[in-house]
C-alpha positions in Angstrom: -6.0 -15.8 -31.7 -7.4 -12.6 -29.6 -7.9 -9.5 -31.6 -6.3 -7.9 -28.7 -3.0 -8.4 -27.4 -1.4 -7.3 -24.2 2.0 -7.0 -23.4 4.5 -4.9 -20.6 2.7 -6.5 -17.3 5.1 -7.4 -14.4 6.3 -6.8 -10.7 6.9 -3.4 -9.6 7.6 -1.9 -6.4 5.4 0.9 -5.4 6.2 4.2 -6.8 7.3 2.4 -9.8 6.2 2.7 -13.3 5.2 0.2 -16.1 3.8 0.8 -19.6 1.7 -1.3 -21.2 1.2 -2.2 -25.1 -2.3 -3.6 -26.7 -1.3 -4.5 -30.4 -4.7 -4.8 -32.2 -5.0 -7.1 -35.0 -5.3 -6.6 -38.6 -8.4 -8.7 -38.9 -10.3 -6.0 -37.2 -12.1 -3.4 -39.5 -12.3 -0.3 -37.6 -12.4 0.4 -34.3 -13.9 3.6 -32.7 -13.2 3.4 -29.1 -10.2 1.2 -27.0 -10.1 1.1 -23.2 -7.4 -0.4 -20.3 -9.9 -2.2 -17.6 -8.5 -4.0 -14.3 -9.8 -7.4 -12.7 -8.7 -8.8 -9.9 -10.0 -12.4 -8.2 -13.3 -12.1 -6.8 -14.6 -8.6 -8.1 -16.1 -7.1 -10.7 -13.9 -6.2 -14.3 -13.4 -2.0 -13.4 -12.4 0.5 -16.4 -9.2 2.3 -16.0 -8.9 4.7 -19.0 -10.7 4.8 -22.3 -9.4 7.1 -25.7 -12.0 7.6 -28.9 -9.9 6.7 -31.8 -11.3 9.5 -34.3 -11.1 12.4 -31.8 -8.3 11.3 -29.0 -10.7 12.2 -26.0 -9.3 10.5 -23.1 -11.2 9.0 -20.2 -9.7 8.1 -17.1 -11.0 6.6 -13.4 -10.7 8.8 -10.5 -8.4 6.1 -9.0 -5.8 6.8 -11.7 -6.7 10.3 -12.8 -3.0 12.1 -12.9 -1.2 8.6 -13.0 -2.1 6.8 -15.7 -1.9 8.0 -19.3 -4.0 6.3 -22.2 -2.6 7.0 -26.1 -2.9 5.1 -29.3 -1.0 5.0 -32.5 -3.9 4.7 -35.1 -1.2 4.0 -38.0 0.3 1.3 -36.3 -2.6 -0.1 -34.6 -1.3 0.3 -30.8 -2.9 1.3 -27.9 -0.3 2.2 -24.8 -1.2 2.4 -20.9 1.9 4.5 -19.3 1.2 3.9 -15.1 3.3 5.8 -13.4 4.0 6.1 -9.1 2.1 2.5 -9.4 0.2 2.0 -5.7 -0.3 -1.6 -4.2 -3.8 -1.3 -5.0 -3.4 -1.4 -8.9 -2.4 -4.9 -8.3 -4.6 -6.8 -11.0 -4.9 -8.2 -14.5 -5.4 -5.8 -17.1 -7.7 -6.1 -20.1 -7.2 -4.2 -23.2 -10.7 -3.9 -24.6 -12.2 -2.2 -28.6 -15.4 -1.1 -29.6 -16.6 -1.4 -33.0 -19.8 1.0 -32.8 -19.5 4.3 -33.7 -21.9 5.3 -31.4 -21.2 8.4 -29.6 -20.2 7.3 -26.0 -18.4 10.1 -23.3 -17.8 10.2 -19.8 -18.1 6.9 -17.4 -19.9 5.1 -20.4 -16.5 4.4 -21.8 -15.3 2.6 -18.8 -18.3 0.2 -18.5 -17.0 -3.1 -19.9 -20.6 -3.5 -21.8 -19.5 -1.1 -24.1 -16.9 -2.5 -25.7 -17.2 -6.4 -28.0 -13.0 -7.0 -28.7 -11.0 -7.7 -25.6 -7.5 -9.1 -25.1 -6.4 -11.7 -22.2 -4.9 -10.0 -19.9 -2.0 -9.2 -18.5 -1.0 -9.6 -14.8 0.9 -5.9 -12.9 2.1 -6.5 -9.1 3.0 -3.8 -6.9 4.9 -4.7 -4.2 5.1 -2.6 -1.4 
């Protein structure tokens, strides 16, 4: 079973909102940094948003900079992605993704998919528009 699971994916119209849930499993020790990336057929994985665990600093892509909103639930081991006014463009399959290295990391380094060593499989959002 993934470490990572994904959940709240589906078909939206544009302008619409979603949120998505990334339960992570109790197998994993600690995790220091989680992160929402987007993939969709025939280009490269893309980070959306990215949260430190231990400090709540929140990382976001310009695409979805004022849209999106990353948070986490440390007791309950949840990681949320709320999307709001969703555009056709954030059509793709969404990745929840964990980093078990403390390692200091800031800024784009927390959206580059190298970073992180846990991921989920996905799960698909449609805007329609």
């Amino acid at each position: 079973q993934s470490p990572l699971v994904e959940s709240g994916g589906g078909s939206v119209q544009a302008g619409g909102s979603l949120r998505l849930t990334c339960k992570v499993s109790p197998s994993i020790n600690r995790i220091w940094y989680m992160a929402w990336f987007r993939q969709v057929p025939g280009r490269e994985r893309e980070g959306v948003a990215a949260i430190s665990i231990s400090i709540r600093n929140t990382y976001y892509a310009d695409a979805v900079n004022g849209r999106f909103t990353i948070s986490q639930d440390k007791v309950e081991n949840v990681l949320w992605l709320q999307m709001e006014s969703l555009e056709p463009g954030d059509t793709a399959m969404y990745y929840c993704a964990g980093r078990s290295s403390p390692t200091f990391i800031a800024g784009t380094n927390t959206l580059n998919e190298r970073e992180y060593n846990y991921w989920g499989q996905g799960t698909q959002v449609t805007v329609s528009s």
